[in-house]
C-alpha positions in Angstrom: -31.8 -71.2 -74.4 -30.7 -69.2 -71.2 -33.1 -69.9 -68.2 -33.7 -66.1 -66.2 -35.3 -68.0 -63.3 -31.6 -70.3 -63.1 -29.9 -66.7 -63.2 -31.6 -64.7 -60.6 -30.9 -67.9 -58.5 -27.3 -67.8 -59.2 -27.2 -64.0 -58.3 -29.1 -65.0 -54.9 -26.8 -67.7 -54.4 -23.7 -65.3 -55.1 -24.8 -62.4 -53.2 -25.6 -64.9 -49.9 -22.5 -65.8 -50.2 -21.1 -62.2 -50.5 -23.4 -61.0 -47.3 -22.0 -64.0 -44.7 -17.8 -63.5 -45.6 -19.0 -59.7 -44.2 -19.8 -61.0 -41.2 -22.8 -59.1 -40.3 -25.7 -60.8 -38.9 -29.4 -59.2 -38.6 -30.8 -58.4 -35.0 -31.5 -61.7 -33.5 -29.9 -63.6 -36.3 -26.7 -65.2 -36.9 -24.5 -64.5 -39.9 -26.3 -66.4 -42.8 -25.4 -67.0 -46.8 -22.8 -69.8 -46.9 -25.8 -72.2 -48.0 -25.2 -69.9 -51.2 -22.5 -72.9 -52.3 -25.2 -75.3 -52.0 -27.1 -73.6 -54.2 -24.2 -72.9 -57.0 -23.6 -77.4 -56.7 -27.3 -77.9 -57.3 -27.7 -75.2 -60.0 -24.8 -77.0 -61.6 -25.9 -80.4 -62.0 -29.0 -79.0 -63.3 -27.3 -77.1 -66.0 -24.7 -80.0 -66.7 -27.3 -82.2 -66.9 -29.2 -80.0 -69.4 -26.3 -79.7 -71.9 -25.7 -83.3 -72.1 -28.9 -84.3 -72.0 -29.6 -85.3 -75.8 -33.1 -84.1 -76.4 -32.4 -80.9 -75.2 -31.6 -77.9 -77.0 -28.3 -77.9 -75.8 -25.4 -78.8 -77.0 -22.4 -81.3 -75.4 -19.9 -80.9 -78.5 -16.8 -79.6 -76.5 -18.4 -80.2 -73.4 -14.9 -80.4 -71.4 -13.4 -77.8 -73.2 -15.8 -75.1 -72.9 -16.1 -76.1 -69.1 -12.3 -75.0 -68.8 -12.7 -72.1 -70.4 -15.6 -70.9 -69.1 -13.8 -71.7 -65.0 -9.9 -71.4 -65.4 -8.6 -68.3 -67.1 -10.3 -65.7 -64.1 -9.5 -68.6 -61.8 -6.0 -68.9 -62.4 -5.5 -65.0 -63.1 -6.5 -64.1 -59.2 -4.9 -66.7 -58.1 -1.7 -65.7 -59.6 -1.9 -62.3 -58.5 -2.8 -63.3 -55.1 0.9 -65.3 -55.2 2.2 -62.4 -56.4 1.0 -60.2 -53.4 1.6 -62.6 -51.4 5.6 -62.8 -52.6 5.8 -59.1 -52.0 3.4 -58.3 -49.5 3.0 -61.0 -47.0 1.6 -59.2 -44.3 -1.6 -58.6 -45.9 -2.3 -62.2 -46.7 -3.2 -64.1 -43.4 -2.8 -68.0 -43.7 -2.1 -67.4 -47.6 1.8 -68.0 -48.3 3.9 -67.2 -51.7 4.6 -71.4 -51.6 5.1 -72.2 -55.5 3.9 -75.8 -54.3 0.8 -74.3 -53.2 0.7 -72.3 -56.3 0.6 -75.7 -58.6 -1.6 -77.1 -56.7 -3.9 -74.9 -56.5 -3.8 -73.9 -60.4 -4.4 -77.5 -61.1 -7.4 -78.1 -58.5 -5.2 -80.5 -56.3 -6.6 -79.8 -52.5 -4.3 -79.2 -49.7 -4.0 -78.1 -46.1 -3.1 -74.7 -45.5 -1.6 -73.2 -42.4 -4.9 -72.2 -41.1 -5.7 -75.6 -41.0 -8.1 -75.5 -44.3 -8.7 -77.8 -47.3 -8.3 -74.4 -49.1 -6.1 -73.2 -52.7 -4.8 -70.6 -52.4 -7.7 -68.3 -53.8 -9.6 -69.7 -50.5 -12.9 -69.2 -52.2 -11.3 -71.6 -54.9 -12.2 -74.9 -52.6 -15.5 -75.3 -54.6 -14.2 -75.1 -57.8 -12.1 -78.2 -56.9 -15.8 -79.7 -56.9 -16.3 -78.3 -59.8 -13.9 -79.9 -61.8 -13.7 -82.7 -60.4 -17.9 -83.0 -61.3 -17.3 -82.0 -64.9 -14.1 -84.4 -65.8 -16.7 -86.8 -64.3 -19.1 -85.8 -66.6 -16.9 -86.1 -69.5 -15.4 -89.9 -68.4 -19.1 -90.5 -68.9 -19.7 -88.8 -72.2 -16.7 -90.2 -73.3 -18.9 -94.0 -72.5 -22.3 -92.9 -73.6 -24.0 -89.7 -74.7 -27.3 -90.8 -74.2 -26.8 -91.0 -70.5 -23.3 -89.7 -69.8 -25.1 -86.9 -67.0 -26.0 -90.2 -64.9 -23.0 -92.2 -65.5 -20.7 -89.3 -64.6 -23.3 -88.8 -61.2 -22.4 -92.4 -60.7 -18.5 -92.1 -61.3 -18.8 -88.5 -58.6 -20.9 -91.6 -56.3 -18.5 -94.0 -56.4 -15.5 -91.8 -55.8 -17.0 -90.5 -52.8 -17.6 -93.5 -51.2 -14.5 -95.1 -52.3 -12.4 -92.2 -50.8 -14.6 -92.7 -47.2 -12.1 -95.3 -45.6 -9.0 -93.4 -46.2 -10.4 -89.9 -45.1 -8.5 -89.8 -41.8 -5.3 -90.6 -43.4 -5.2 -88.6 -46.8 -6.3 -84.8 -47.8 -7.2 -85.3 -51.0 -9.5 -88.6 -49.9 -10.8 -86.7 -46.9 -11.7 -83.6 -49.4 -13.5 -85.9 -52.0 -15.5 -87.9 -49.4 -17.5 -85.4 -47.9 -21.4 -85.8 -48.7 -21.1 -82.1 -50.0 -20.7 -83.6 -53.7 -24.4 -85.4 -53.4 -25.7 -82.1 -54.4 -24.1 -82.4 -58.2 -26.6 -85.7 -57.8 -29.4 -83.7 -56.9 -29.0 -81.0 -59.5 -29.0 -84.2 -62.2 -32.5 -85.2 -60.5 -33.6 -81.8 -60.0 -33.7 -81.2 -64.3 -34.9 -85.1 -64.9 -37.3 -84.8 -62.4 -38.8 -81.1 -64.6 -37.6 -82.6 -68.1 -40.5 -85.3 -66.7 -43.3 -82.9 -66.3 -45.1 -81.9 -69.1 -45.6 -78.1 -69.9 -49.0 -78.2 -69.5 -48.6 -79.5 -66.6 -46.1 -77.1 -65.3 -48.4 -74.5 -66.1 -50.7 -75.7 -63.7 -48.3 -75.9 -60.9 -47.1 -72.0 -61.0 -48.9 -71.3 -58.2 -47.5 -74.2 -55.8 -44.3 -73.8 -57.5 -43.5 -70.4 -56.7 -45.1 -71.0 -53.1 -42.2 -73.6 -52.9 -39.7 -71.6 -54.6 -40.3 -68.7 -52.1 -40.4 -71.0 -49.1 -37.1 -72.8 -49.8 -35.2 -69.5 -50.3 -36.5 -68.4 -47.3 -35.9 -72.1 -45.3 -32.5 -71.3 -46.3 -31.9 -67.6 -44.6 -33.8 -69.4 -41.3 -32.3 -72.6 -41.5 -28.6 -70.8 -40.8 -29.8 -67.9 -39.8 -32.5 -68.1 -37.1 -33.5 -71.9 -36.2 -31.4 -73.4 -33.1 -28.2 -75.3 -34.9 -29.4 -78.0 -33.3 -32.8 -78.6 -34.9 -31.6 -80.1 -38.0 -28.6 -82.6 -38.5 -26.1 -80.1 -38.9 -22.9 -81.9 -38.0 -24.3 -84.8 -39.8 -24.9 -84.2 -43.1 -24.8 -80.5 -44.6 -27.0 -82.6 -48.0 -30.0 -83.2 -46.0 -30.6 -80.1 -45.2 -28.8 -77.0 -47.2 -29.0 -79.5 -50.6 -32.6 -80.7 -49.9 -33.8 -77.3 -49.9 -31.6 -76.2 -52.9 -33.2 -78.9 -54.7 -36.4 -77.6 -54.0 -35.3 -74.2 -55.2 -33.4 -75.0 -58.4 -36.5 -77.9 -59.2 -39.4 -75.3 -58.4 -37.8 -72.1 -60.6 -37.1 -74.6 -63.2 -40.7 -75.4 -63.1 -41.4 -72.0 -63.3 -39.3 -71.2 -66.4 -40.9 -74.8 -68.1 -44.7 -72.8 -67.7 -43.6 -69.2 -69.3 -43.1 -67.6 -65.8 -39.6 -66.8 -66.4 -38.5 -63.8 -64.7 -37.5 -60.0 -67.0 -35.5 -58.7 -64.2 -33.1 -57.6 -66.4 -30.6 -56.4 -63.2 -31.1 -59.7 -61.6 -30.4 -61.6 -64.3 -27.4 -59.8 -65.0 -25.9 -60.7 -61.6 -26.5 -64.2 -62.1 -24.5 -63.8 -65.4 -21.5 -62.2 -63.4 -22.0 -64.5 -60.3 -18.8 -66.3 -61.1 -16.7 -63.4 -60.9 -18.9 -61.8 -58.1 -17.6 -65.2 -56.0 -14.2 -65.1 -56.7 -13.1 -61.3 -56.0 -15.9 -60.8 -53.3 -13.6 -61.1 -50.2 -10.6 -59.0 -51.5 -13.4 -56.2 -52.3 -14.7 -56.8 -48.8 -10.9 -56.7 -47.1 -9.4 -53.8 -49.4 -12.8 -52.1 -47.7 -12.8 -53.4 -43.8 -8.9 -52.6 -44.3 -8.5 -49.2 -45.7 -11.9 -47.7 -44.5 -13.1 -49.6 -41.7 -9.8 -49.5 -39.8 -10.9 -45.6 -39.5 -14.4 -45.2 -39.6 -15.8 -48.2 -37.5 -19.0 -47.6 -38.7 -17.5 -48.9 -42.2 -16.6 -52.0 -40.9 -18.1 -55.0 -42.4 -19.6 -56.5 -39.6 -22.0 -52.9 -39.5 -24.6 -52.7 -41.4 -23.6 -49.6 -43.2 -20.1 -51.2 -43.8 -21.8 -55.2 -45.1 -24.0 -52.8 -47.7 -21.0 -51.2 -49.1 -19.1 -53.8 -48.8 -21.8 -55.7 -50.6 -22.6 -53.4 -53.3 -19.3 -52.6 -54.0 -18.5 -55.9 -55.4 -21.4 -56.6 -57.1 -20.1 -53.5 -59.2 -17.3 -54.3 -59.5 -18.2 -58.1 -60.4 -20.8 -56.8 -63.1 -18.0 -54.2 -65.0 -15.3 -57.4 -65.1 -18.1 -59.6 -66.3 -19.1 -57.2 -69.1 -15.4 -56.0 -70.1 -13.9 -58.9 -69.5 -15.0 -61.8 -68.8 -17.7 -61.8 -71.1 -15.7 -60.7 -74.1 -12.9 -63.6 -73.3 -15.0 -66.0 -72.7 -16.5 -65.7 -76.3 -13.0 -65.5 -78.0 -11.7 -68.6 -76.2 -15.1 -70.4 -77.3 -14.5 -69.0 -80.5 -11.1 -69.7 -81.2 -10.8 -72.9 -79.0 -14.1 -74.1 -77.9 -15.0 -76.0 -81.5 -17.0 -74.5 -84.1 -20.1 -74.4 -82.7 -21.0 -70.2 -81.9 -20.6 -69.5 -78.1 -24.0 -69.6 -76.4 -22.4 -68.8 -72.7 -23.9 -65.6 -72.2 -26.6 -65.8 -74.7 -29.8 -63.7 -74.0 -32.7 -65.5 -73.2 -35.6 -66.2 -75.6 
């Protein structure tokens, strides 16, 4: 069963994202919305969890499998026409080069340093979805061991491999990429659906109230935290877990909560964003250039970093993020499930009950 409340927070977490790579920032504020990321790492060990949790309705037959099909096919397909622009228009592309090395790597989730300096593929936006993968072949090492609590031994294995990865993070990439605390959040999204599994529904029920205070309060911790607060009131340079993944937790724990006591949200629009977040964060930058680029450079008021210019920019590729989701994405996804995900039918973009 599709949780609404775990979508609209997905579409929030997308469309933050969406509004900082504009670069506008609110009167007295600076530019907010990478936190969004924090948010997607949290939401997935939640869901992860879920589906291999076995007295949930959910199912882990496939688990791996599905996972692929679900991330690489719009993955790889940007990425490969990005390569191609970038072969025959290099001018357009920045720090992004037409390097067939770079291309492998990236297509296989393999972080590497690119001339900007970045641990980035070369979709740049790709860099979480090295996480990603890298959290669900965790999770299937441990399924592989034990189903009955293959969500904590693949946390463990993500644990481990972080810290083992620490004393060489000066001298390698790929250990300097995996040791950064950033992966703790997968962790917390594990705890985050224990922690409501835990609670009763009748229970929940009785903590709506405090749950959606707390559900309101974190989102909005999250805008302030980056957005208005001094940098230098929380450990910033630190540990980006304490304080963007602490308050994800309490977002992703306090909607769940929400759903668990019948206060799941019927915003159909919302919801439907959440469903085409994946898409909204890959193309989301090259909708936000093609725009700065073609219309900005002659009508400043246009420019992303305008208001006017961040809202088009905005809505733009939300559009175009919902029509590749429904004509697309959502229709491939099903016949690769279908045809190659096992036998079970494709519950991906299910309607909630």
């Amino acid at each position: 069963m599709k949780l609404n409340n775990i979508q609209v927070l997905r579409a929030f977490a997308a469309v933050a994202v969406v509004v900082f790579h504009t670069g506008f920032a609110f009167p007295f504020m600076r530019p907010f919305g990478s936190f969004g990321v924090d948010v997607f790492f949290v939401i997935s060990g939640y869901i992860m969890a879920r589906i291999l949790d076995p007295q949930s309705s959910s199912s882990s037959d496939f688990f791996f499998r599905r996972r692929v099909i679900r991330i690489v096919p719009p993955y790889w397909f940007f990425t490969i026409l990005l390569y191609l622009v970038a072969l025959r228009i290099p001018q357009l592309m920045g720090s992004t080069r037409a390097s067939s090395i770079d291309l492998l790597k990236s297509l296989f989730f393999i972080p590497f340093t690119k001339g900007s300096g970045l641990i980035q593929p070369l979709l740049f936006i790709g860099w979480s979805l090295n996480y990603e993968m890298f959290f669900y072949l965790a999770l299937a090492i441990g399924l592989l061991l034990t189903k009955k609590r293959a969500a904590w031994l693949g946390g463990a294995i993500v644990l481990v491999t972080m810290l083992a990865c620490l004393p060489f993070a000066a001298q390698n990439v790929i250990a300097q990429f995996y040791s950064r605390d950033i992966v703790l959040e997968f962790l917390l999204g594990i705890l985050s659906y224990y922690l409501c599994r835990a609670v009763p529904s009748a229970t929940a029920r009785k903590l709506r109230l405090p749950a959606l205070l707390i559900c309101l309060a974190s989102g909005l911790l999250l805008i302030a935290t980056q957005g208005i607060f001094p940098r230098d009131t929380f450990p910033f340079n630190s540990s980006r877990v304490l304080v963007f993944g602490a308050l994800a937790f309490l977002l992703v724990t306090a909607a769940s909560l929400l759903s668990q006591a019948d206060w799941d949200t019927k915003l159909t629009p919302l919801v439907l964003i959440g469903d085409a977040s994946y898409i909204l964060y890959l193309i989301h930058p090259y909708c936000e250039y093609s725009i700065d680029r073609f219309f900005g450079a002659r009508f400043h008021w246009l420019r992303g970093v305008t208001a006017p210019g961040a809202f088009i920019g905005v809505s733009v590729s939300i559009f175009v993020a919902v029509l590749l989701h429904l004509y697309a994405e959502r229709p491939t996804v099903r016949f690769l499930n279908r045809n190659f995900g096992g036998k079970r039918k494709s519950t991906e973009f299910a309607p909630a009950k």
